[in-house]
DSSP file (Angstrom, degrees, kcal/mol; ACC not computed):
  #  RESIDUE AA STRUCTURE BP1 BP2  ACC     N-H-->O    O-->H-N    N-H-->O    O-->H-N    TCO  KAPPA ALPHA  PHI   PSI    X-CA   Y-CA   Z-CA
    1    1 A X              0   0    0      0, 0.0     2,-0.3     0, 0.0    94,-0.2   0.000 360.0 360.0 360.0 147.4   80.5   85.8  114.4
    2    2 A X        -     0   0    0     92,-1.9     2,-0.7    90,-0.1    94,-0.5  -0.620 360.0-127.4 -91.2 129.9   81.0   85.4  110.5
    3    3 A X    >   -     0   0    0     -2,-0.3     3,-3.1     1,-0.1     4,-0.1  -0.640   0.7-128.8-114.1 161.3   84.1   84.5  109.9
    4    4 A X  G >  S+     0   0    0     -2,-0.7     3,-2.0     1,-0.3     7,-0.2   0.663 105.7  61.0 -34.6 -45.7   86.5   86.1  107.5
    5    5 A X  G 3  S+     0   0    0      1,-0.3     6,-0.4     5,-0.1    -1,-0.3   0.795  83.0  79.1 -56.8 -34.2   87.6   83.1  105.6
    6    6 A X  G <  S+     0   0    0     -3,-3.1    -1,-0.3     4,-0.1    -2,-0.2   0.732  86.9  91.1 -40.4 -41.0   83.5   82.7  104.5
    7    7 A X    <>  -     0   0    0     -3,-2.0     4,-1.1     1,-0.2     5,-0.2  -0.209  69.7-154.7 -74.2 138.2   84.9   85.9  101.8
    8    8 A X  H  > S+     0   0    0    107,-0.3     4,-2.2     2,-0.1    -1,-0.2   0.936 100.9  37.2 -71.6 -47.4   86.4   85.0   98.5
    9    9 A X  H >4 S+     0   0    0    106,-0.4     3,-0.6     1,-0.2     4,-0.4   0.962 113.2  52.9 -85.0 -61.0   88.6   88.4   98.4
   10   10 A X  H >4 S+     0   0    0      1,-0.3     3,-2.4   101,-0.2    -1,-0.2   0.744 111.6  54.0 -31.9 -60.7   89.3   88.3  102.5
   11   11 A X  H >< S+     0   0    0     -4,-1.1     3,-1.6    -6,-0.4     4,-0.3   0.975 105.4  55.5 -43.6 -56.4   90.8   83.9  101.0
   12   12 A X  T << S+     0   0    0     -4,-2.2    -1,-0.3    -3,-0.6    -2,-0.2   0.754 121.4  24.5 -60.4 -17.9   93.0   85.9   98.4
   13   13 A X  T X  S+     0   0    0     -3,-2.4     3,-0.7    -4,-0.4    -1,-0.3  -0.244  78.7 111.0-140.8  39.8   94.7   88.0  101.4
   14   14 A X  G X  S+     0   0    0     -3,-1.6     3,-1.6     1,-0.2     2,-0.9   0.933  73.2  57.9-101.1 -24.1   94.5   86.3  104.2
   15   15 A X  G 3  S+     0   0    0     -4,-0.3    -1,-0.2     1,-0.3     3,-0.1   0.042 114.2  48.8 -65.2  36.5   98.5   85.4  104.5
   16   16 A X  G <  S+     0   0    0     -2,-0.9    85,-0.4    -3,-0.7    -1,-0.3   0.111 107.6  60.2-143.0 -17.8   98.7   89.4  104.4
   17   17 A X    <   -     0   0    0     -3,-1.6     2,-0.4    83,-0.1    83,-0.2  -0.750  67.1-141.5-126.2 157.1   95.8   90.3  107.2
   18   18 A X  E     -A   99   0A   0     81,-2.0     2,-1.0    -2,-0.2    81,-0.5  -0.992  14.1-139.5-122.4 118.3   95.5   89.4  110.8
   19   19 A X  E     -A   98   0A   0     -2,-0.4    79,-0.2    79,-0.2    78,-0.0  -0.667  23.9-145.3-106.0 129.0   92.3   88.6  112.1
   20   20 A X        -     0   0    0     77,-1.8    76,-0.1    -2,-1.0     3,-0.1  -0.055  16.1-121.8 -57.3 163.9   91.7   90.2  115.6
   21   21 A X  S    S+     0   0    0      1,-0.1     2,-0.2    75,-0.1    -1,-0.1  -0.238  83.7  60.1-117.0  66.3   89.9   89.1  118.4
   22   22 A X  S    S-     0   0    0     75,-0.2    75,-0.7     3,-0.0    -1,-0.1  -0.715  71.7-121.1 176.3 136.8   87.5   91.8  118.9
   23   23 A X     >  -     0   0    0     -2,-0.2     4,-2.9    73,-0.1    73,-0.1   0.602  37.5 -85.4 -84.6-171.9   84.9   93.1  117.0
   24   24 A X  H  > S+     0   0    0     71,-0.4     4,-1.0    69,-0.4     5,-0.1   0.626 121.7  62.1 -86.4  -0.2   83.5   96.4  115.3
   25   25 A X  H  > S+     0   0    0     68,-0.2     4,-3.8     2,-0.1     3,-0.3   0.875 113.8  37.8 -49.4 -60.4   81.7   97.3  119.2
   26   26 A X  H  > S+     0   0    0      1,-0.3     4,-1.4     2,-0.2     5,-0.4   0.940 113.9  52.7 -68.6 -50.4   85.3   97.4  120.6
   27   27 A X  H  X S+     0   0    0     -4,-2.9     4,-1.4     1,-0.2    -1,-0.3   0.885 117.6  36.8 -77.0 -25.5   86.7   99.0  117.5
   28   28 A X  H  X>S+     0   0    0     -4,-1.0     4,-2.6    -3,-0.3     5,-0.6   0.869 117.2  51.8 -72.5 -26.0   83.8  102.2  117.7
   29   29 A X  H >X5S+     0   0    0     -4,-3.8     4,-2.0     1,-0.2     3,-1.0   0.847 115.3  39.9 -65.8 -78.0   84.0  102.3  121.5
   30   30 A X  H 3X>S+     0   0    0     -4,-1.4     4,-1.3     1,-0.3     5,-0.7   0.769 122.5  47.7 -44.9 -39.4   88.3  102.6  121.2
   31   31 A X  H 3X5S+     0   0    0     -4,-1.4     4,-1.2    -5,-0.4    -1,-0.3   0.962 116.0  44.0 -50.6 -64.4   87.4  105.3  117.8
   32   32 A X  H <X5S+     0   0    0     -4,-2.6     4,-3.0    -3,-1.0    -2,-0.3   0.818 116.8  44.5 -71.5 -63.1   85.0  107.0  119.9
   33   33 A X  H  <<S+     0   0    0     -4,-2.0    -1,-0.2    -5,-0.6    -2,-0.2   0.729 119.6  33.9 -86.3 -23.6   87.2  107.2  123.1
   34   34 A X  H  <5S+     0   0    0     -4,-1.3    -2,-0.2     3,-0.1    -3,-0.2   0.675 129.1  37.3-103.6 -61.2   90.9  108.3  121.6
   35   35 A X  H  <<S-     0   0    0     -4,-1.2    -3,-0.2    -5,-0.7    -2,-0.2   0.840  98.3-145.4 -54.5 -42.0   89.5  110.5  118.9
   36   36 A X     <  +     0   0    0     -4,-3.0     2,-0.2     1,-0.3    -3,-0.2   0.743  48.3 133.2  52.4  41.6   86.5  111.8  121.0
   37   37 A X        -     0   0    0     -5,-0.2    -1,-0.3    -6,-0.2    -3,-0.1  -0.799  61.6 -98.8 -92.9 151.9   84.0  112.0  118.4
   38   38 A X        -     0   0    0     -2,-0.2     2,-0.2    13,-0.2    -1,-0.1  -0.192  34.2-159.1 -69.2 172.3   80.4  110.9  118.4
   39   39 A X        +     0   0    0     11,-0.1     2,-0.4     2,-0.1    11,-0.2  -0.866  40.8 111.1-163.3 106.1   79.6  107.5  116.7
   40   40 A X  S    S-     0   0    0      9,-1.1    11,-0.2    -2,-0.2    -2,-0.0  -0.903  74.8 -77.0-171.0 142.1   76.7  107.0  115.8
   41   41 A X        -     0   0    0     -2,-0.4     2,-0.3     9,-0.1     8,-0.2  -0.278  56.0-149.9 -42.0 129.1   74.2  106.6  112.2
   42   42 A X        -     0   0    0      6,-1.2     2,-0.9     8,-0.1    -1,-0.1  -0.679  18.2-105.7-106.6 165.4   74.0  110.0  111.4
   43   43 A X  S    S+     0   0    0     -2,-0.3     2,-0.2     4,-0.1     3,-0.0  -0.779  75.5  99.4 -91.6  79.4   71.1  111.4  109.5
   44   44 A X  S >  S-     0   0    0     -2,-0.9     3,-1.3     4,-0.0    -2,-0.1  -0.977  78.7 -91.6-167.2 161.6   72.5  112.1  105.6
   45   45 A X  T 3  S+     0   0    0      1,-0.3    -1,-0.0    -2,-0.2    -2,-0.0   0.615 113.5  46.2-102.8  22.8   72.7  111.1  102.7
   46   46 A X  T 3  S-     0   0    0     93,-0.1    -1,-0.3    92,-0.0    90,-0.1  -0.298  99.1-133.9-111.8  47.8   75.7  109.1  102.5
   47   47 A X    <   -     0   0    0     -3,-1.3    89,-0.2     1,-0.1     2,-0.1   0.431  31.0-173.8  -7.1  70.9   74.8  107.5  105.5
   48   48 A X        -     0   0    0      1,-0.1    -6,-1.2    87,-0.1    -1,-0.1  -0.317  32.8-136.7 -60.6 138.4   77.5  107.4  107.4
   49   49 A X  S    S+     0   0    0     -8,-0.2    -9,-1.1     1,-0.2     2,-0.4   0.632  88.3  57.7-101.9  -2.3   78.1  105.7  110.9
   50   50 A X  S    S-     0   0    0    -11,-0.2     2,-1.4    83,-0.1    -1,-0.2  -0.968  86.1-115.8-162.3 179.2   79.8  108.7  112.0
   51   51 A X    >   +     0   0    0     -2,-0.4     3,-1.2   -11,-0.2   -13,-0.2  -0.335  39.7 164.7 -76.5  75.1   79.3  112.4  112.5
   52   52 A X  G >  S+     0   0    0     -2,-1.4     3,-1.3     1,-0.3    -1,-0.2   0.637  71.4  66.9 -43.2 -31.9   82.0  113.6  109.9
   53   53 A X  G 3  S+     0   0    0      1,-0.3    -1,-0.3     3,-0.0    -2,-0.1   0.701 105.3  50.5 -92.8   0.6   80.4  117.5  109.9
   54   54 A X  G <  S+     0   0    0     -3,-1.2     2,-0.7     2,-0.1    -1,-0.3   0.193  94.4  99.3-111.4   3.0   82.0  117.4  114.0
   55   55 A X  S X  S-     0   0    0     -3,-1.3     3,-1.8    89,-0.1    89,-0.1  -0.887  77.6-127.3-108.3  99.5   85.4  116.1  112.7
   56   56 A X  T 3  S+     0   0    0     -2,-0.7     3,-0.1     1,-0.2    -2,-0.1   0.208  91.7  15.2 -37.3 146.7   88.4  118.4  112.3
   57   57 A X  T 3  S+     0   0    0      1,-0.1    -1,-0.2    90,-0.0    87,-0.1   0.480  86.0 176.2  80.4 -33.5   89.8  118.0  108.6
   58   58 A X    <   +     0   0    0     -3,-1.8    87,-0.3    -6,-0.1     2,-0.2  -0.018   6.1 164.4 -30.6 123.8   87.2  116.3  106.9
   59   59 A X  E     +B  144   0A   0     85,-2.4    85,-1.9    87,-0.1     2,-0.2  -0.717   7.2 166.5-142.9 172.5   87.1  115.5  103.9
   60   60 A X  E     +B  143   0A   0     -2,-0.2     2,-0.2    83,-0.2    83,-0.2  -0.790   4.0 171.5 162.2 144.1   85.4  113.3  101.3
   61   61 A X  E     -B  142   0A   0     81,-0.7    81,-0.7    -2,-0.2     2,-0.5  -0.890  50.8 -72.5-155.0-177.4   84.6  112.3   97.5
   62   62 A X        -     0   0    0     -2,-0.2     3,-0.3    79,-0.2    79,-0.2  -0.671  43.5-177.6 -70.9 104.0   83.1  110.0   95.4
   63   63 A X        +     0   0    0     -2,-0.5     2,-0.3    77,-0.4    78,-0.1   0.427  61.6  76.1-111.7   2.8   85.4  106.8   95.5
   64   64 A X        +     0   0    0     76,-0.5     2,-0.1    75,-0.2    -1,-0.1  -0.201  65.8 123.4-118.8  75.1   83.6  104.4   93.0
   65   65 A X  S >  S-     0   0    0     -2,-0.3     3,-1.5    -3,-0.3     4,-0.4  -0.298  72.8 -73.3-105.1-167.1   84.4  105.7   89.8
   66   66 A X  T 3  S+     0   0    0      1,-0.3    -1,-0.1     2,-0.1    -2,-0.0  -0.557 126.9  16.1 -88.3 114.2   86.0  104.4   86.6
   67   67 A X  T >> S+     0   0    0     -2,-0.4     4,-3.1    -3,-0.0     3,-0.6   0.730  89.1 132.8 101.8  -9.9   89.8  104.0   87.3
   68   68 A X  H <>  +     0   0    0     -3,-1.5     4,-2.6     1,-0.2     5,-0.3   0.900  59.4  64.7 -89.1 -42.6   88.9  104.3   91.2
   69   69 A X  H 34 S+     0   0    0     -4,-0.4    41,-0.3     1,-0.2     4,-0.3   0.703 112.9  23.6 -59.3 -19.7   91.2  101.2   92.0
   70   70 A X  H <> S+     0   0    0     -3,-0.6     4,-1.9     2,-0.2    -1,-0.2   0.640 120.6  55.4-121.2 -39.2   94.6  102.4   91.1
   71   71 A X  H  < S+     0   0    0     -4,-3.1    -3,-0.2     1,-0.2    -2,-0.2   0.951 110.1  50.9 -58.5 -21.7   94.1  106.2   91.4
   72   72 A X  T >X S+     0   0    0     -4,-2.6     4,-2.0    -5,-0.2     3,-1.6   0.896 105.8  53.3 -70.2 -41.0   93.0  105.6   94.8
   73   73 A X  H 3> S+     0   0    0     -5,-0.3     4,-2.1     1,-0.3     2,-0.4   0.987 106.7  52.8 -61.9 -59.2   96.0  103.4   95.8
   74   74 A X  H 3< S+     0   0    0     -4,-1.9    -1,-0.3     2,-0.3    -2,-0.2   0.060 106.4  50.8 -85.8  29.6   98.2  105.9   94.8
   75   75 A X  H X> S+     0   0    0     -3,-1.6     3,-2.2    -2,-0.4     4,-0.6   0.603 116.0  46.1 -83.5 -82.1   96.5  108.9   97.0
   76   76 A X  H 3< S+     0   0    0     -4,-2.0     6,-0.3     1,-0.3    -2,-0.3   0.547 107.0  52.7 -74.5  -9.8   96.7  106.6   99.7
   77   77 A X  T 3< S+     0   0    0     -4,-2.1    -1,-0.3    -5,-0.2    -3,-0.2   0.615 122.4  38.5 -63.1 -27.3  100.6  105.4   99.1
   78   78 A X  T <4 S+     0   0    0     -3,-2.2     2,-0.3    -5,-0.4    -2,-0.2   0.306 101.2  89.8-113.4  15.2  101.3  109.2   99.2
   79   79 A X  S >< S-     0   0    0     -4,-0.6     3,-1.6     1,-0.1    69,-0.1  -0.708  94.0-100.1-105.5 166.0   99.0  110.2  101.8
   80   80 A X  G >  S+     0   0    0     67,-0.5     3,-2.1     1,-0.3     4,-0.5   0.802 110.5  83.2 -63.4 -31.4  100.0  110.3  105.8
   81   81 A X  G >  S+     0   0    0      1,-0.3     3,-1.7     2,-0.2    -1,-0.3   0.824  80.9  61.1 -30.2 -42.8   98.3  107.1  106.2
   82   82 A X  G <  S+     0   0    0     -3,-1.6    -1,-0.3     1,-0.4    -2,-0.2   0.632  92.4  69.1 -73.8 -29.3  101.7  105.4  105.0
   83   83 A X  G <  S+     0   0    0     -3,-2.1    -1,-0.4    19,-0.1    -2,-0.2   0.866  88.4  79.0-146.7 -65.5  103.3  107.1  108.1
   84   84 A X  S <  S-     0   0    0     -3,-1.7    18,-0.4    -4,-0.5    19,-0.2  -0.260  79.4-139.6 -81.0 160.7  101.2  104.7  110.2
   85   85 A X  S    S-     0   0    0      1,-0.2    17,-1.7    16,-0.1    18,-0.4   0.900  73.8  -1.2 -85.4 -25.5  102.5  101.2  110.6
   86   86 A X  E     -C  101   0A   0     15,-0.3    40,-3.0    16,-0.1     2,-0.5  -0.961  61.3-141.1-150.7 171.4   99.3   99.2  110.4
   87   87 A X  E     -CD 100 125A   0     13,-4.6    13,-0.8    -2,-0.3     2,-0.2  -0.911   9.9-137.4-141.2 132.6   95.8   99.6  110.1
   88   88 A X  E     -CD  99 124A   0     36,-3.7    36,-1.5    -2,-0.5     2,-0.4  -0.625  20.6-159.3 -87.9 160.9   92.4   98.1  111.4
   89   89 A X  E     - D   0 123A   0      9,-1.3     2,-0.5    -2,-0.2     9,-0.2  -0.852  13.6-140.9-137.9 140.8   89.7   97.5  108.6
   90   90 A X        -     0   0    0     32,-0.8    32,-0.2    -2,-0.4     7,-0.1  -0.989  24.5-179.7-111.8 131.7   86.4   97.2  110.1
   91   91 A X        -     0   0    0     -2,-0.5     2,-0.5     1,-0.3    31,-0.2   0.666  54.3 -27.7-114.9-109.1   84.6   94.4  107.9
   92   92 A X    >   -     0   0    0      4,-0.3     3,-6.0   -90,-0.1    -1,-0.3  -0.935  57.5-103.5-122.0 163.7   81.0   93.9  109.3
   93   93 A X  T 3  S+     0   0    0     -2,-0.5   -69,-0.4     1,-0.3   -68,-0.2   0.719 123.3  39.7 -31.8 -46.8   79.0   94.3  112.6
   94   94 A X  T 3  S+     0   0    0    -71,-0.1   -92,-1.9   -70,-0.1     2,-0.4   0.281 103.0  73.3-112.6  26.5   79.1   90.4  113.0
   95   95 A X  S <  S-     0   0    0     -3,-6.0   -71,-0.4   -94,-0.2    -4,-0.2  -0.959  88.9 -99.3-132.6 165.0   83.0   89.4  111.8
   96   96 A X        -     0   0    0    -94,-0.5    -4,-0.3    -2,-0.4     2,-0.3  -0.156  44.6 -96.7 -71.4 166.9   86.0   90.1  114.0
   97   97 A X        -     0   0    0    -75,-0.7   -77,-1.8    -7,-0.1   -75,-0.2  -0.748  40.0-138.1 -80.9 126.5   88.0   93.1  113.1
   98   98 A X  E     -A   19   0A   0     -2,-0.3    -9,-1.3   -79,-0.2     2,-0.3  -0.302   2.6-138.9 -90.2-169.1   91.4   92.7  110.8
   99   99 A X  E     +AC  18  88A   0    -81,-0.5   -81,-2.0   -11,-0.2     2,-0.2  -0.928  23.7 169.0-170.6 118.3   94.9   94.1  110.9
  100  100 A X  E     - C   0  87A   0    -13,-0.8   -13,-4.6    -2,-0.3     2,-0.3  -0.727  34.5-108.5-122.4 128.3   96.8   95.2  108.0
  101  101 A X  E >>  - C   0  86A   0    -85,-0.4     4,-2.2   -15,-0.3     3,-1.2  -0.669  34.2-127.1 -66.9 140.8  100.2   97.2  107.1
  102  102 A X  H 3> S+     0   0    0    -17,-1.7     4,-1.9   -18,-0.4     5,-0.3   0.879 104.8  57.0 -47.5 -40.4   99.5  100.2  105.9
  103  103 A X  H 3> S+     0   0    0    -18,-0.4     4,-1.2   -19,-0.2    -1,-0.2   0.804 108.7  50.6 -71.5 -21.9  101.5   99.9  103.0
  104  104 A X  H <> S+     0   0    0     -3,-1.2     4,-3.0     2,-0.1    -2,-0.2   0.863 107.6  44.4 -98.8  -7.0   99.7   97.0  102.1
  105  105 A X  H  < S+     0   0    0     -4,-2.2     7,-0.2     2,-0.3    -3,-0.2   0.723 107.1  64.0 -89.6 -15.0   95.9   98.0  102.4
  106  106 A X  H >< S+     0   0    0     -4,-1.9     3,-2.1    -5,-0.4    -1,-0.2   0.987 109.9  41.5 -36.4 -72.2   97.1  101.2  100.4
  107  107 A X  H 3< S+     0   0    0     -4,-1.2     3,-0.3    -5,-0.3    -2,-0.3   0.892 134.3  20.2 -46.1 -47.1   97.9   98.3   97.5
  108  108 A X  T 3X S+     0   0    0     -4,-3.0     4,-3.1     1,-0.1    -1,-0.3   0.034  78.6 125.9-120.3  25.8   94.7   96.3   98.2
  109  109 A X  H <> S+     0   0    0     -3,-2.1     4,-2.3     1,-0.2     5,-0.2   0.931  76.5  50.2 -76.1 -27.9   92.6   98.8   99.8
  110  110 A X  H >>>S+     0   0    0     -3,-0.3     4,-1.7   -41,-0.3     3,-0.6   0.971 115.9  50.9 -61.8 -52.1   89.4   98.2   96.8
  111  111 A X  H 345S+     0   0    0      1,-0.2     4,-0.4    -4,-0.2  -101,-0.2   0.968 116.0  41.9 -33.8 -62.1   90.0   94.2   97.9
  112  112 A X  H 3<5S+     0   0    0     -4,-3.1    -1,-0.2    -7,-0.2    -2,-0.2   0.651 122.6  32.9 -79.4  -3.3   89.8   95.1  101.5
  113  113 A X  H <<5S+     0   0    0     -4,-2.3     3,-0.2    -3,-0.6     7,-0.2   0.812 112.5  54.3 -94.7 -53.1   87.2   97.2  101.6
  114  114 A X  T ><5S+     0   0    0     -4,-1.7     3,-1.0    -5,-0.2    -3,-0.1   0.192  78.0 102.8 -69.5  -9.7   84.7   96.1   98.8
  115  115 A X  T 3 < +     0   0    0     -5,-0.6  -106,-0.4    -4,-0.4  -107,-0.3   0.610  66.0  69.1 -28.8 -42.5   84.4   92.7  100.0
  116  116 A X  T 3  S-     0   0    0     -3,-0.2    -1,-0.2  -109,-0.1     3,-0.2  -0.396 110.9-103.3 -52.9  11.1   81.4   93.2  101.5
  117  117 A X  S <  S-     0   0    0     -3,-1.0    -2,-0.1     1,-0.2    -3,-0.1   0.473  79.1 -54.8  37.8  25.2   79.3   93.5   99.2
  118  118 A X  S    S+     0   0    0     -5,-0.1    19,-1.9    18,-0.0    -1,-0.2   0.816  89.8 140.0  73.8  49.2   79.0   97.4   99.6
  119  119 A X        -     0   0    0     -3,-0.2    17,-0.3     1,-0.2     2,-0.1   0.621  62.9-121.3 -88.6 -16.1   78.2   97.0  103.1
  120  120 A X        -     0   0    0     15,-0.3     2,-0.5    -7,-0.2    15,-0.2  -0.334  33.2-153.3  97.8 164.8   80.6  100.4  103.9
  121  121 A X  E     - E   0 134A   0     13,-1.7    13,-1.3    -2,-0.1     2,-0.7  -0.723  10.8-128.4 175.3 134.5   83.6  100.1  106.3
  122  122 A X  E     - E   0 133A   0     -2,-0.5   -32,-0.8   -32,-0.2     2,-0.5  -0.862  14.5-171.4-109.2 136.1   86.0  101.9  108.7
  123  123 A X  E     +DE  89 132A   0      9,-2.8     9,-2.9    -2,-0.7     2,-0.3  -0.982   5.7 175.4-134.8 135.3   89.2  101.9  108.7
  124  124 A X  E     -DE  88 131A   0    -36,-1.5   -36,-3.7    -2,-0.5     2,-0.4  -0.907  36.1-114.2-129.1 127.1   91.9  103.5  111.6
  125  125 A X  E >   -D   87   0A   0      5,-1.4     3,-5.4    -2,-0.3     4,-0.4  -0.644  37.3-108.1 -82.0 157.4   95.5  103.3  111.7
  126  126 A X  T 3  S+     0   0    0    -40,-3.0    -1,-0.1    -2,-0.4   -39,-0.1   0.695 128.2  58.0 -44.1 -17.4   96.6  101.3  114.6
  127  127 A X  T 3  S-     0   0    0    -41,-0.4    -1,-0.3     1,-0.1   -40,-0.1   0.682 106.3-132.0 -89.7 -14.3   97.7  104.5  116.2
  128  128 A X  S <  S+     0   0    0     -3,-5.4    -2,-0.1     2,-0.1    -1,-0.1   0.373  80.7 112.9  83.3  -8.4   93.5  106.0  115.8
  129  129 A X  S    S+     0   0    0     -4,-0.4     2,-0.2     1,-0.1    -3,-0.1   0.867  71.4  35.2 -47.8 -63.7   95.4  109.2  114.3
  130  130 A X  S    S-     0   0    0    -49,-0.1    -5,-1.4   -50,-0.1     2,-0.4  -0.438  80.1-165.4-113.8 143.4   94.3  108.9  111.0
  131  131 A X  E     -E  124   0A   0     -7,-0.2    14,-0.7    -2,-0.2     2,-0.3  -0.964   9.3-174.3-140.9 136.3   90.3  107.5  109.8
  132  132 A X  E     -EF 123 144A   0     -9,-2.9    -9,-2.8    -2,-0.4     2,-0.7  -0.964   6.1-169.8-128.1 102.8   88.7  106.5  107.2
  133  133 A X  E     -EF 122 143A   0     10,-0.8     2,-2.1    -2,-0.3    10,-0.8  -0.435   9.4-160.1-120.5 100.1   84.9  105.5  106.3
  134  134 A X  E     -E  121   0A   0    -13,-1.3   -13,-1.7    -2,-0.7     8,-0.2  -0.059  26.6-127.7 -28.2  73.3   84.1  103.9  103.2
  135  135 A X        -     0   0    0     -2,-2.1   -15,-0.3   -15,-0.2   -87,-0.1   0.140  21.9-104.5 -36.7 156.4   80.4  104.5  102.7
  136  136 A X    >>  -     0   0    0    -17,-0.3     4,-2.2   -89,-0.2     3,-1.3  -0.133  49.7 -81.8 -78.2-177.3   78.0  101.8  101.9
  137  137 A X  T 34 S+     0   0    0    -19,-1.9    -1,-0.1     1,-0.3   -18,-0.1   0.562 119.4  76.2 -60.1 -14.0   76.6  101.2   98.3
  138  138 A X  T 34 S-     0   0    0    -20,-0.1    -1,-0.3     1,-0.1    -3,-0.0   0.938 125.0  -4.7 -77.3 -32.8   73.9  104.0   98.6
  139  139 A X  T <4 S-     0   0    0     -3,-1.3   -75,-0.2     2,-0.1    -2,-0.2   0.801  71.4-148.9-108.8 -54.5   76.7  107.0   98.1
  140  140 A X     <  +     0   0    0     -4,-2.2   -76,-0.5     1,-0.2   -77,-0.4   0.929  41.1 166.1  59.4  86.2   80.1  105.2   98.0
  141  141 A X        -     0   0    0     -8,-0.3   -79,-0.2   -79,-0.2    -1,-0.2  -0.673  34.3-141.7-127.4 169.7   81.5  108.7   99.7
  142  142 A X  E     -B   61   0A   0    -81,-0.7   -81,-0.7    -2,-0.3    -8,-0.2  -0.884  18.3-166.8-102.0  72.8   84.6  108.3  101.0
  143  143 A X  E     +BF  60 133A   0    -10,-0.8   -10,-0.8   -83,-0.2     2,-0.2  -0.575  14.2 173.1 -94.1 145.8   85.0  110.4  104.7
  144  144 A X  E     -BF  59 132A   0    -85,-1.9   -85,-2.4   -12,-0.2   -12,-0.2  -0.932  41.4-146.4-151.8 174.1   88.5  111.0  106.1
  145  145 A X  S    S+     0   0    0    -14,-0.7     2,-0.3   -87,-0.3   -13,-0.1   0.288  92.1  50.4-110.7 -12.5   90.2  113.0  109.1
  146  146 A X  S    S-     0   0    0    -15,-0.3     2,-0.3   -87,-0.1   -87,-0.1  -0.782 103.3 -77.5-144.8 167.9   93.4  113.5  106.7
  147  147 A X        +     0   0    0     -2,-0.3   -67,-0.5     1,-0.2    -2,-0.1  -0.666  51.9 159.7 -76.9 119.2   94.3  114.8  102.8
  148  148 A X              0   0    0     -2,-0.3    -1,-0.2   -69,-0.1   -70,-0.1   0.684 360.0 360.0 -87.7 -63.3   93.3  111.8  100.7
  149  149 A X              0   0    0    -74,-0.0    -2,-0.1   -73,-0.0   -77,-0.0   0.252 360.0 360.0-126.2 360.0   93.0  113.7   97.1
């Protein structure tokens, strides 16, 4: 497994983040099993890693536009997310999963997210109510279960 620290932006936040010990398998199988949605590469073209058009609520837009870093924080500081206490960030297929307050990956969420080099990312509060997946670089969609914008 790659570990976290290897990230420049991950370095900048790491006395903010918790790094788990168990990985993005464990984090779709637990998604997959409280939510009871498939998971699985869907066929589209914001290639998604899951089936969003089977998900009550969906929603989704564009999230890397000009300006994207601070309107976005403040949709997600006034969105239900905030409600939950902490949140897990899925980083990639071969580094462990972290764990975030909500209030602070609202603040940092382009930091925690874009890290990756536009690899895409999911992110669940700790409670699986609420989900989020950050598309990779081909769409940079933005799918969620809950009112983002």
């Amino acid at each position: 497994m790659q570990r976290i620290e290897d990230f420049w932006l991950f370095k900048k936040h790491i006395n903010n983040i918790e790094i788990l010990d168990f990985g993005y398998i464990e984090l779709i199988k637990k998604i997959k099993d409280r939510l009871r949605i498939e998971v699985a590469r869907t066929d589209n073209a914001d290639n998604t890693r899951l089936q969003w058009q089977k998900i009550e609520n969906a929603s989704y837009f564009f999230y890397d536009f000009r300006g994207s870093e601070e309107e976005i924080k403040a949709m997600l500081l006034s969105s239900k997310l905030i409600n939950s206490t902490n949140v897990y960030i899925e980083t990639r297929a071969d580094m462990p999963i972290i764990m975030t307050s909500s209030q602070y990956f609202a603040n940092h969420w382009y930091d925690l997210t874009c890290s990756i080099m536009g690899m895409g990312s999911i992110v669940v509060s700790q409670d699986y109510e609420y989900l989020m997946e950050f598309c990779d670089d081909s769409s940079y969609m933005l799918y969620s279960n809950f009112k983002i914008r």
